[in-house]
VOBA-1610 file (N, C-alpha, C; in pm, whole numbers, padded with zeros to 5 digits, always signed):
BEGIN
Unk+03852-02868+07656Unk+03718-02887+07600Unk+03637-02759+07607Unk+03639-02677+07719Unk+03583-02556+07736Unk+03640-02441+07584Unk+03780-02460+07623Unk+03828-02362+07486Unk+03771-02395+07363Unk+03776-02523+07318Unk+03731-02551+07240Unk+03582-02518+07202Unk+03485-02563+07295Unk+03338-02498+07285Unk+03330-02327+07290Unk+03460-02273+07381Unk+03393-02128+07350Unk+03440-02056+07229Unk+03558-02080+07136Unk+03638-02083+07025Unk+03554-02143+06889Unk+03495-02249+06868Unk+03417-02279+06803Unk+03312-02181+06740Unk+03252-02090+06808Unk+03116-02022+06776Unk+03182-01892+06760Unk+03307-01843+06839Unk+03380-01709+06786Unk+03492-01712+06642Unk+03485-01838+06649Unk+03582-01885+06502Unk+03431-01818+06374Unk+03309-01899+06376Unk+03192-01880+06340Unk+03143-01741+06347Unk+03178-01689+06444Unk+03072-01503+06431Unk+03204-01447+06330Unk+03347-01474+06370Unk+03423-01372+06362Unk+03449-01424+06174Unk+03374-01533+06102Unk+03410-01564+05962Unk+03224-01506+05914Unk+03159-01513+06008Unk+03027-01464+05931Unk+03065-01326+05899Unk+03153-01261+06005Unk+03138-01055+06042Unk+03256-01069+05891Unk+03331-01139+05869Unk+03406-01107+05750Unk+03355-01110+05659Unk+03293-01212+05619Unk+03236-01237+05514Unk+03119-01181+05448Unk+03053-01086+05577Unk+02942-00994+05546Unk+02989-00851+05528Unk+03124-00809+05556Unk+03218-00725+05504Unk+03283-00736+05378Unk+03262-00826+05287Unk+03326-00814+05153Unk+03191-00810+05082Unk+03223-00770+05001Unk+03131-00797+04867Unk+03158-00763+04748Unk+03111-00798+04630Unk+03181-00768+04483Unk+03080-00698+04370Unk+03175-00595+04319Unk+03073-00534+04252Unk+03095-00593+04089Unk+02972-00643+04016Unk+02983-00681+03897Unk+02997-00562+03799Unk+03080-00625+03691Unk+03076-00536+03579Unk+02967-00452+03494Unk+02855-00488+03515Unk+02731-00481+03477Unk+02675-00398+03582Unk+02705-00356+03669Unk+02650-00261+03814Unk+02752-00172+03891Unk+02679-00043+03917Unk+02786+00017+04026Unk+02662-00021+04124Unk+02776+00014+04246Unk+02694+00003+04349Unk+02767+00152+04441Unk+02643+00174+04556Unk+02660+00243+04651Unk+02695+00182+04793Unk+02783+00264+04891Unk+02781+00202+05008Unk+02671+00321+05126Unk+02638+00214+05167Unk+02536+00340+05252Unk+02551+00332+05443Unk+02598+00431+05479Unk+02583+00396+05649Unk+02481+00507+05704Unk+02356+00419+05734Unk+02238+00472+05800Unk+02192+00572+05701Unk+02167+00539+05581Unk+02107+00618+05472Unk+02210+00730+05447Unk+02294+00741+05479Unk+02429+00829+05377Unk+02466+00762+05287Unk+02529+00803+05202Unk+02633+00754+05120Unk+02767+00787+05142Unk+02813+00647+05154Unk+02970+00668+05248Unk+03063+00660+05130Unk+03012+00593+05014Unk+03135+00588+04884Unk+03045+00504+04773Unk+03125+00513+04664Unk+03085+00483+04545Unk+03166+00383+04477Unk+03089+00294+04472Unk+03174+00157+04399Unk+03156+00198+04244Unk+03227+00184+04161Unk+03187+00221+03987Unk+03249+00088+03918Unk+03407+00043+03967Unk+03476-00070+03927Unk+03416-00146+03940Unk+03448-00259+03871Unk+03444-00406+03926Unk+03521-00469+04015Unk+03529-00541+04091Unk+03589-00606+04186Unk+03545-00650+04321Unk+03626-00679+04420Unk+03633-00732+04524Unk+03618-00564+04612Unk+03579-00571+04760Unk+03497-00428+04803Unk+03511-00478+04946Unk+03484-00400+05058Unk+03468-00384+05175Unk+03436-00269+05244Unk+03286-00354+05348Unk+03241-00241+05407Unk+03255-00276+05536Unk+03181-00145+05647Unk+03176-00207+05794Unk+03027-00295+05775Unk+03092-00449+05882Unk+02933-00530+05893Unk+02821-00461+06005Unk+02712-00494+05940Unk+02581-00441+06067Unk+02590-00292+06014Unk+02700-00214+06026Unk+02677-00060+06019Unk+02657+00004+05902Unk+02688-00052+05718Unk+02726-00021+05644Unk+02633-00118+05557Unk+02543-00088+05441Unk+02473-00162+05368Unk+02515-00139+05246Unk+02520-00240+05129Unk+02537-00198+04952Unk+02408-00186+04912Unk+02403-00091+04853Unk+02271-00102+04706Unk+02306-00077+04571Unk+02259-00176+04506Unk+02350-00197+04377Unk+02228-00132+04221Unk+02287-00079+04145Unk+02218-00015+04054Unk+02259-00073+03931Unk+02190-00091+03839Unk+02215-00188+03691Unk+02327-00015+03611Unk+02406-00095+03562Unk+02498-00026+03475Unk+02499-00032+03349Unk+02384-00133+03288Unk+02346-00145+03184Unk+02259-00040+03064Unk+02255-00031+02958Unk+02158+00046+02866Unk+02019-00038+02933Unk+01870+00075+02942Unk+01804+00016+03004Unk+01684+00052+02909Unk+01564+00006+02847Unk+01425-00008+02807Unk+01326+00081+02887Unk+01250+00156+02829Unk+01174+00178+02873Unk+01044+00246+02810Unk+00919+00161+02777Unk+00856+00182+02721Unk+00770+00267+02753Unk+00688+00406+02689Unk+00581+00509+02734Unk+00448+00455+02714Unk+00379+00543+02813Unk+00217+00555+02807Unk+00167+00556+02622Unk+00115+00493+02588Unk+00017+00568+02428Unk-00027+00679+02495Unk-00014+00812+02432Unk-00042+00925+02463Unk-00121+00995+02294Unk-00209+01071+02276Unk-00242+01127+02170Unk-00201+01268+02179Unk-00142+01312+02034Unk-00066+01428+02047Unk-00186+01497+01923Unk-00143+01651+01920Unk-00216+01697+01828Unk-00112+01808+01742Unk-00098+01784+01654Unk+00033+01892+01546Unk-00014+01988+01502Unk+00029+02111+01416Unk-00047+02210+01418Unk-00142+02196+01226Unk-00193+02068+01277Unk-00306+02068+01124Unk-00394+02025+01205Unk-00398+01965+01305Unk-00470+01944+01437Unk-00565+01819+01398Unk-00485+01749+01318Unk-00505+01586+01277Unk-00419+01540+01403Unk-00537+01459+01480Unk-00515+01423+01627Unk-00406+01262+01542Unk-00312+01282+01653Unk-00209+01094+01621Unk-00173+01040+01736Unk-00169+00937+01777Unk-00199+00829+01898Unk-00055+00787+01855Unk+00062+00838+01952Unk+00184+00792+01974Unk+00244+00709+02060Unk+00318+00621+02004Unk+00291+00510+02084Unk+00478+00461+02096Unk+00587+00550+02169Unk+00716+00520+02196Unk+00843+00452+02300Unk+00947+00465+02254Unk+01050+00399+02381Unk+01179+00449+02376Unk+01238+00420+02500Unk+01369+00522+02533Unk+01453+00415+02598Unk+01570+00406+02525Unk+01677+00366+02615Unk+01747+00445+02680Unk+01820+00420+02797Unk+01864+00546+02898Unk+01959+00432+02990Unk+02032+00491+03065Unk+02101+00444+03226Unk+02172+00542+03280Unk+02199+00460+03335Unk+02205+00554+03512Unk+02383+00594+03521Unk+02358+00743+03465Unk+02529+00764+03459Unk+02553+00840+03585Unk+02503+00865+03663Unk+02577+00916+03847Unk+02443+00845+03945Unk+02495+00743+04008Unk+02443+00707+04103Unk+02426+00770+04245Unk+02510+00873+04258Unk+02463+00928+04389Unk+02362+01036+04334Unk+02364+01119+04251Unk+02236+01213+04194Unk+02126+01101+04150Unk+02122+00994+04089Unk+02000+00880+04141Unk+01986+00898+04201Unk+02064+00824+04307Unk+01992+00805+04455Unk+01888+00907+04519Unk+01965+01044+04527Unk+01951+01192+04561Unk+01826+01196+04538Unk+01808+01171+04409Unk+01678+01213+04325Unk+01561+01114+04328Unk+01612+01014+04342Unk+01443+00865+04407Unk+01448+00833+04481Unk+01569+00859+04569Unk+01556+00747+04728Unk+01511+00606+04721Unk+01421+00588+04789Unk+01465+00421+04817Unk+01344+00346+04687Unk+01277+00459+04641Unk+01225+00409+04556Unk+01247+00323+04413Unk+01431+00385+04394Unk+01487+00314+04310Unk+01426+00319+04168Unk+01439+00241+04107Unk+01450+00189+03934Unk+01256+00271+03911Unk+01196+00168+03993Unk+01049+00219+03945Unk+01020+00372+03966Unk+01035+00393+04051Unk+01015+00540+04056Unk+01068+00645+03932Unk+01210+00581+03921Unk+01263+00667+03815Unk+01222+00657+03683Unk+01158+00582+03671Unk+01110+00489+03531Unk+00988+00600+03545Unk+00912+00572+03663Unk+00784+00685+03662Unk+00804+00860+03582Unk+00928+00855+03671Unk+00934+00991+03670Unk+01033+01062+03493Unk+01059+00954+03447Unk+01158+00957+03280Unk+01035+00921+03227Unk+00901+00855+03217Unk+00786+00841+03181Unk+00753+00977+03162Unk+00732+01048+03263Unk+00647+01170+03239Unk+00706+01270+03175Unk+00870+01308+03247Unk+00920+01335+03109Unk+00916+01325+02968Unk+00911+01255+02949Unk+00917+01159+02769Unk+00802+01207+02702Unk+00665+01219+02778Unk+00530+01240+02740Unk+00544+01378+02732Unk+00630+01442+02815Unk+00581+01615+02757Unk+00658+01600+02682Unk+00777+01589+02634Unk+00831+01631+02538Unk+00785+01554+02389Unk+00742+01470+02353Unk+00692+01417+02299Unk+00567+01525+02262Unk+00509+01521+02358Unk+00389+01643+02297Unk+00433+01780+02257Unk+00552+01810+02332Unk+00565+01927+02314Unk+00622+01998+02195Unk+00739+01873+02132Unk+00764+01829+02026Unk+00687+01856+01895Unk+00610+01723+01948Unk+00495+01722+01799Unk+00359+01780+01768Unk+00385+01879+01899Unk+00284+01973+01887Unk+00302+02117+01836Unk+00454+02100+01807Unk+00499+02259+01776Unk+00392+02299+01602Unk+00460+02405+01641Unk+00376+02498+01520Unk+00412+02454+01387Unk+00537+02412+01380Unk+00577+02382+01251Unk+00582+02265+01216Unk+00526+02164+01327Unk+00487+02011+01312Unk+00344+01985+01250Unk+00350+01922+01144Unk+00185+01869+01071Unk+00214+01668+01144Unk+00115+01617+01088Unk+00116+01527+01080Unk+00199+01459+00960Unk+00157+01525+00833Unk+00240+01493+00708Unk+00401+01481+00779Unk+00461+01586+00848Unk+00569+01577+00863Unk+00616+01464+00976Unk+00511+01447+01085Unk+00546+01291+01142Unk+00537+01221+01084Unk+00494+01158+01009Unk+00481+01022+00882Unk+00594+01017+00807Unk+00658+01142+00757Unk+00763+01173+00688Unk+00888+01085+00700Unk+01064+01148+00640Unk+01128+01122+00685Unk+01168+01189+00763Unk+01108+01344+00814Unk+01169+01389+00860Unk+01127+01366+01010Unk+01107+01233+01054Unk+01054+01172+01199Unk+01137+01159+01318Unk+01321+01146+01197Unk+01419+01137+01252Unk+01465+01235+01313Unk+01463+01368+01268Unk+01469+01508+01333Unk+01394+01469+01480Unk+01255+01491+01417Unk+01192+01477+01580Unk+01233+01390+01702Unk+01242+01273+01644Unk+01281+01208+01792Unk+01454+01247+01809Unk+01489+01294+01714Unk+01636+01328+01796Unk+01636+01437+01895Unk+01513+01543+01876Unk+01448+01653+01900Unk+01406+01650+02037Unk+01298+01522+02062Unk+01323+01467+02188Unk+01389+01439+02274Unk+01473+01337+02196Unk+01605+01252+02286Unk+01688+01372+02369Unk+01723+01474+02251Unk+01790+01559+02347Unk+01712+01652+02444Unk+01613+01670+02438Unk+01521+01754+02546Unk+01476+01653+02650Unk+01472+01564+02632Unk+01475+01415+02742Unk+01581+01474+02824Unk+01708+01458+02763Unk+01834+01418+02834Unk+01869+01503+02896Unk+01859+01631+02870Unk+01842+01794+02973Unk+01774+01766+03096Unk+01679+01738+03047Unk+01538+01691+03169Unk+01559+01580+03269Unk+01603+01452+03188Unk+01646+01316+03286Unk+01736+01347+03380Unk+01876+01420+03326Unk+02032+01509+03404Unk+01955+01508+03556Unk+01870+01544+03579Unk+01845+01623+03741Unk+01832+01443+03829Unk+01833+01350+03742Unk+01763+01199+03789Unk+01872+01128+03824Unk+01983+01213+03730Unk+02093+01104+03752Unk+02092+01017+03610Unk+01994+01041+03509Unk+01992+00913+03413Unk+02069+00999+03285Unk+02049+00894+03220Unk+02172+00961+03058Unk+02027+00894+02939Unk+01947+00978+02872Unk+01888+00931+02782Unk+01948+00924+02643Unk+01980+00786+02581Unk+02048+00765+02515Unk+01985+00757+02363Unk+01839+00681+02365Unk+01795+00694+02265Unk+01627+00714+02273Unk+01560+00767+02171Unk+01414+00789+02216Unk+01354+00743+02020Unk+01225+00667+02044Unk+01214+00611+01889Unk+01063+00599+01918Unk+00974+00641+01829Unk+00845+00625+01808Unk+00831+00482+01753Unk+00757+00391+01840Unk+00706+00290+01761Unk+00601+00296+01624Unk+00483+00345+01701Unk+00383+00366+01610Unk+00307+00535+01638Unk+00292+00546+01514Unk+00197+00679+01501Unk+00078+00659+01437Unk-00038+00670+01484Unk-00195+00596+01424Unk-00276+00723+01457Unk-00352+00716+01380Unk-00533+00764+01376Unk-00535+00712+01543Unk-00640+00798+01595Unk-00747+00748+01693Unk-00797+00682+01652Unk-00893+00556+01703Unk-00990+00460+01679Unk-01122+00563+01651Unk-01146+00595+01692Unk-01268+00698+01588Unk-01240+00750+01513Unk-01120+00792+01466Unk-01143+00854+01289Unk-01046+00759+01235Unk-01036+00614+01253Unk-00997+00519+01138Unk-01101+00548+01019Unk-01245+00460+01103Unk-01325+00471+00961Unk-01358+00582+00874Unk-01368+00677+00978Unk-01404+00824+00863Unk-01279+00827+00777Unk-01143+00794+00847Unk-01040+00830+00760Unk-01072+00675+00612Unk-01072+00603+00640Unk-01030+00494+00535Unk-01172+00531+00472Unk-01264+00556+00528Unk-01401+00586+00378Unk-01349+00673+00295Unk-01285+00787+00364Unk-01277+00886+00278Unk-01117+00906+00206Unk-01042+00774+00242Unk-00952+00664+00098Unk-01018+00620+00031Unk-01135+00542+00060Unk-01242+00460+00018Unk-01272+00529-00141Unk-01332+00638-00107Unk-01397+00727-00172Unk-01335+00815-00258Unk-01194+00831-00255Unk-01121+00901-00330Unk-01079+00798-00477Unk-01058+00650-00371Unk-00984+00570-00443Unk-01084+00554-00580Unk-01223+00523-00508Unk-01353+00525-00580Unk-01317+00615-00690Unk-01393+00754-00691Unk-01333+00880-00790Unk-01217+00846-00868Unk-01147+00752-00815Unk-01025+00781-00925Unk-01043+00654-01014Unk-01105+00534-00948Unk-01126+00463-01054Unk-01241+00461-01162Unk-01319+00571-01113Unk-01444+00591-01205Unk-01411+00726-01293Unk-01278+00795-01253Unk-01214+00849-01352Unk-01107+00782-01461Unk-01078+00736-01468Unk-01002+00587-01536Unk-01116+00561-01631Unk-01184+00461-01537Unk-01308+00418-01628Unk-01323+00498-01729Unk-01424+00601-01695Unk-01463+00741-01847Unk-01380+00744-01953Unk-01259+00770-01862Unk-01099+00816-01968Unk-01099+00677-02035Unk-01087+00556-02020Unk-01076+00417-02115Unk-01240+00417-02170Unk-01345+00474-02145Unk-01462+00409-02231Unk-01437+00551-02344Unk-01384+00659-02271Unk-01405+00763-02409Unk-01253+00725-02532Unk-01182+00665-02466Unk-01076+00648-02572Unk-01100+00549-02631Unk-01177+00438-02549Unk-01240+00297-02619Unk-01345+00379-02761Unk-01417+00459-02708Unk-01508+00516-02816Unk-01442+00551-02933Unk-01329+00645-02900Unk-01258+00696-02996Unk-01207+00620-03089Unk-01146+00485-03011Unk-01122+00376-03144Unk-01201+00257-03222Unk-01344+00280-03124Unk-01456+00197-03205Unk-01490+00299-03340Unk-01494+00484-03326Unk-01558+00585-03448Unk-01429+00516-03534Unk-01292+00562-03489Unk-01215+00499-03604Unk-01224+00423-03654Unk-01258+00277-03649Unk-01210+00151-03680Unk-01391+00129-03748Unk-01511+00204-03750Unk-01594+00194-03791Unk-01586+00287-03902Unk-01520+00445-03898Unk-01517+00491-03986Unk-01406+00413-04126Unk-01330+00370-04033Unk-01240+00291-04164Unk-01314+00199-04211Unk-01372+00133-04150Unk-01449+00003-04219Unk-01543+00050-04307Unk-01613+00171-04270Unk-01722+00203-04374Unk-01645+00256-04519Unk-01506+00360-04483Unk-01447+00416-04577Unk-01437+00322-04687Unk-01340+00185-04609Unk-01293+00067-04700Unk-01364-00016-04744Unk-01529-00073-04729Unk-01609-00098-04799Unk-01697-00013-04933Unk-01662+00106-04848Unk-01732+00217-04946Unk-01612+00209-05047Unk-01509+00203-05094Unk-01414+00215-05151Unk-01425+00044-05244Unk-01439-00053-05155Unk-01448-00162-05257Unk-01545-00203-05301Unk-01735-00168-05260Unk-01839-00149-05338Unk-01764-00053-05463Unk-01718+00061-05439Unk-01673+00098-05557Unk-01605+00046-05701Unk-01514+00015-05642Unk-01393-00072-05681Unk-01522-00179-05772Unk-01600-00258-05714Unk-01653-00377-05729Unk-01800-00297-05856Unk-01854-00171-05807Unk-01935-00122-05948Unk-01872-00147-06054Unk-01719-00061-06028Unk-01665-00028-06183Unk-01601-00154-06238Unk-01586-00245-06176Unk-01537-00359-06252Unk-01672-00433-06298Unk-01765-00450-06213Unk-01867-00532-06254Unk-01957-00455-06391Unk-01909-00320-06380Unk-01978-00209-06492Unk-01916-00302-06620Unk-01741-00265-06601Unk-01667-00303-06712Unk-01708-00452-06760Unk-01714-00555-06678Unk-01782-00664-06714Unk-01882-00696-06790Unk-01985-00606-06694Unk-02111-00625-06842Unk-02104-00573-06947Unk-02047-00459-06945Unk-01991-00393-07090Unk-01914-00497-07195Unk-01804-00579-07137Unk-01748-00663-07207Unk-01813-00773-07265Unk-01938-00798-07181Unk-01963-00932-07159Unk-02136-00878-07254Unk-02168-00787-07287Unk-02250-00740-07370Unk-02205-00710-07507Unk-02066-00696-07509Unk-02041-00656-07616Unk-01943-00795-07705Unk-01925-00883-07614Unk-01924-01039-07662Unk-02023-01061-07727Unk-02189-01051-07644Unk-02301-01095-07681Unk-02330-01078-07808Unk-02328-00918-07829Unk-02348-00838-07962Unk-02288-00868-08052Unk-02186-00940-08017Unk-02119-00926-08129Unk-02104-01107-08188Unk-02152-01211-08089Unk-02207-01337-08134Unk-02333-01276-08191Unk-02413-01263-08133Unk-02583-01270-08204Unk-02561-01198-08337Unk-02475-01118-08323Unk-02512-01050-08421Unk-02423-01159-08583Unk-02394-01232-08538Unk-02383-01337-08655Unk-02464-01464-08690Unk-02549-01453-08602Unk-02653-01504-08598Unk-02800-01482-08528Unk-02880-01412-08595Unk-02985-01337-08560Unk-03075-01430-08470Unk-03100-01553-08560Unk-03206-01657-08510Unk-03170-01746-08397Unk-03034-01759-08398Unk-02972-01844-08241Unk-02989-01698-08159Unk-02992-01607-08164Unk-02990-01508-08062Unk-03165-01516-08029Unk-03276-01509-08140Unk-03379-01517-08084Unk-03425-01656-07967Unk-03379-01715-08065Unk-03369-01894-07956Unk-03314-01882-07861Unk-03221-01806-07795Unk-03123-01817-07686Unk-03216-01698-07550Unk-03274-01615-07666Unk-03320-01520-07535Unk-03482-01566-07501Unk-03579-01648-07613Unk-03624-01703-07554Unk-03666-01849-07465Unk-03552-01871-07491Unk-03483-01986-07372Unk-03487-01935-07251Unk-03422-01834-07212Unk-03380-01756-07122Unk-03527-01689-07047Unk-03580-01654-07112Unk-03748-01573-07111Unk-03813-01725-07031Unk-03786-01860-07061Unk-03871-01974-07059Unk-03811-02036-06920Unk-03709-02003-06908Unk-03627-02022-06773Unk-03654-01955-06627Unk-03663-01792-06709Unk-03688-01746-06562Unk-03825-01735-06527Unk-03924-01768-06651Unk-04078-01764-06591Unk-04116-01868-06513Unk-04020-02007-06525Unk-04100-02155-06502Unk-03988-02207-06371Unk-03901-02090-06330Unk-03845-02111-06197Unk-03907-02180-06057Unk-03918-02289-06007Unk-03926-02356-05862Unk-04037-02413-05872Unk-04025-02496-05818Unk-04095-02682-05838Unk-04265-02595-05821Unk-04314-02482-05823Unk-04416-02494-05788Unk-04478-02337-05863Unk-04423-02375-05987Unk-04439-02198-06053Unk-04566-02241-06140Unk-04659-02182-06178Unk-04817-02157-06237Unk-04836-02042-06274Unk-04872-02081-06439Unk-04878-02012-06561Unk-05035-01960-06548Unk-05088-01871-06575Unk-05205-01847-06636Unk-05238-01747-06768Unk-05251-01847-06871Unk-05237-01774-06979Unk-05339-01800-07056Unk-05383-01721-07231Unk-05482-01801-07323Unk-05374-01899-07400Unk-05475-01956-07469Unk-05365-02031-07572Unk-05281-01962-07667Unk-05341-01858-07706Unk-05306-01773-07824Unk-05196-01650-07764Unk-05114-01690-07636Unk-05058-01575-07592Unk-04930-01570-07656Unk-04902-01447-07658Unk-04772-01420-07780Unk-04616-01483-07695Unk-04642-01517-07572Unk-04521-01583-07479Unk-04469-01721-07515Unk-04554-01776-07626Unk-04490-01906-07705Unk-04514-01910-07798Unk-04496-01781-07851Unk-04501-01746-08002Unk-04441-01816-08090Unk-04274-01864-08029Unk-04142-01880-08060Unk-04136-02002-08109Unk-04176-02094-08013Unk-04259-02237-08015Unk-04290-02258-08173Unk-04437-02205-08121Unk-04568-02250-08225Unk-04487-02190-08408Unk-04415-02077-08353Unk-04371-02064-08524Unk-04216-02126-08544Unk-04185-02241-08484Unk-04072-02260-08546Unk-03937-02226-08554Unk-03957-02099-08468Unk-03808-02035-08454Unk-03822-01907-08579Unk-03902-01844-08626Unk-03895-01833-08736Unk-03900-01660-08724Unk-04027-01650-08588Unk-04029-01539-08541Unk-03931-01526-08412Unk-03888-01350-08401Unk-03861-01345-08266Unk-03944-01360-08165Unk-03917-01402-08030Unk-04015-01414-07920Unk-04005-01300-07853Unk-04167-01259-07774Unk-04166-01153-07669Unk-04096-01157-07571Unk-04010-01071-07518Unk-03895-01105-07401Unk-03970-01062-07340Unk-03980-01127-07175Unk-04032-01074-07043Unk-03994-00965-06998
//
């Protein structure tokens, strides 16, 4: 019974001390082994692992591509049109003992701090060169630049232990104080150009109202014409019909024109004569037909 009770609890230490001696490194992580803040070896594989228990600790580091988004920083290019850059970097951790070396126990955040500040100078330093405008950040040629970066990152990260893999501008903007000055003075261009439009369509509009008035006047003036010389020829014809009835009969021609004389004097329900009796205007009348009448 004694063996048994003192066997029991050494069966127990001596499966805890094993079991706190293995450990496994995932595919997704290397890890370090550390005794009393050395580094005693480097796990990189995957698998099954063993250290000393109590004397020997793991710290495990992501082996993954890793995110990491920058400060908005405002840069200035050499047109010195200020732009509010706003980017991100994927990166990981290709030597874990130069990590380590290089953040100590601070780990992931620290290094994140310190690939942060990196990123921001070069980024400025970048798009601040002499031969950088803004036109040319907006461009296509944006791709140059951040490759421009990425690799001046990755020179720079090397001392961290990290591998910067990719670097990409999200956004490039105006400062919030010269949005509006900037969009008035779109505003205002856009303006100008549509009140140049305008002019250009009212002066070509003009141009085809003179035409289309000068034709209209041409082509009326042309068929008043047209319309004299026929209406000329008409009465000519139509006089020389006349002349040539009356003139076979003298006295129906006097009767007919003062018919005509009696017609247009006594025109509308409300026409008034003032005459003597003896006026020679119903001459025609009183003699019978016999004389000609005075034409009006």
């Amino acid at each position: 019974m004694r063996k048994t009770t003192f066997l029991i609890p050494l069966i127990v230490v001596l499966l805890a001390v094993g079991m706190s001696s293995i450990f496994v490194v995932d595919e997704r992580e290397k890890a370090l082994v550390l005794q009393f803040g050395q580094i005693k070896s480097v796990k990189e594989e995957p698998g099954l692992n063993f250290k000393i228990p109590l004397i020997q600790e793991v710290v495990r580091y992501d082996d993954r591509i890793l995110s990491l988004d920058t400060d908005v920083i405002e840069v200035t290019p050499s047109d010195d049109r200020r732009l509010v850059v706003d980017a991100f970097a994927r990166y990981r951790i290709s030597d874990v003992v130069q990590f380590r070396q290089a953040v100590g126990v601070g780990g992931l955040r620290a290094a994140e701090d310190r690939l942060s500040s990196i990123l921001n100078a070069q980024i400025r330093e970048v798009l601040g060169a002499d031969q950088v405008t803004s036109d040319t950040i907006l461009s296509e040629d944006r791709r140059i630049l951040m490759n421009r970066i990425r690799d001046q990152a990755k020179a720079s990260a090397r001392g961290l232990g990290l591998d910067v893999v990719d670097v990409r501008l999200k956004q490039t903007n105006l400062p919030t104080q010269n949005l509006e000055a900037t969009f008035a003075r779109m505003r205002a261009e856009r303006e100008r150009e549509a009140a140049d439009e305008i002019a250009r369509g009212n002066e070509a509009a003009q141009r085809v109202r003179a035409l289309a008035d000068r034709t209209v006047t041409e082509t009326m003036s042309e068929a008043e014409r047209e319309a004299q010389v026929i209406r000329g020829e008409a009465d000519a014809r139509r006089n020389g019909i006349f002349a040539e009835a009356f003139g076979q009969d003298p006295e129906f021609f006097a009767f007919y024109r003062s018919m005509q004389a009696y017609e247009n004097a006594l025109q509308g329900s409300n026409s008034s004569m003032v005459m003597t009796p003896d006026s020679e205007f119903f001459e025609y009348l009183r003699s019978g037909g016999r004389q000609a009448p005075v034409d009006q």
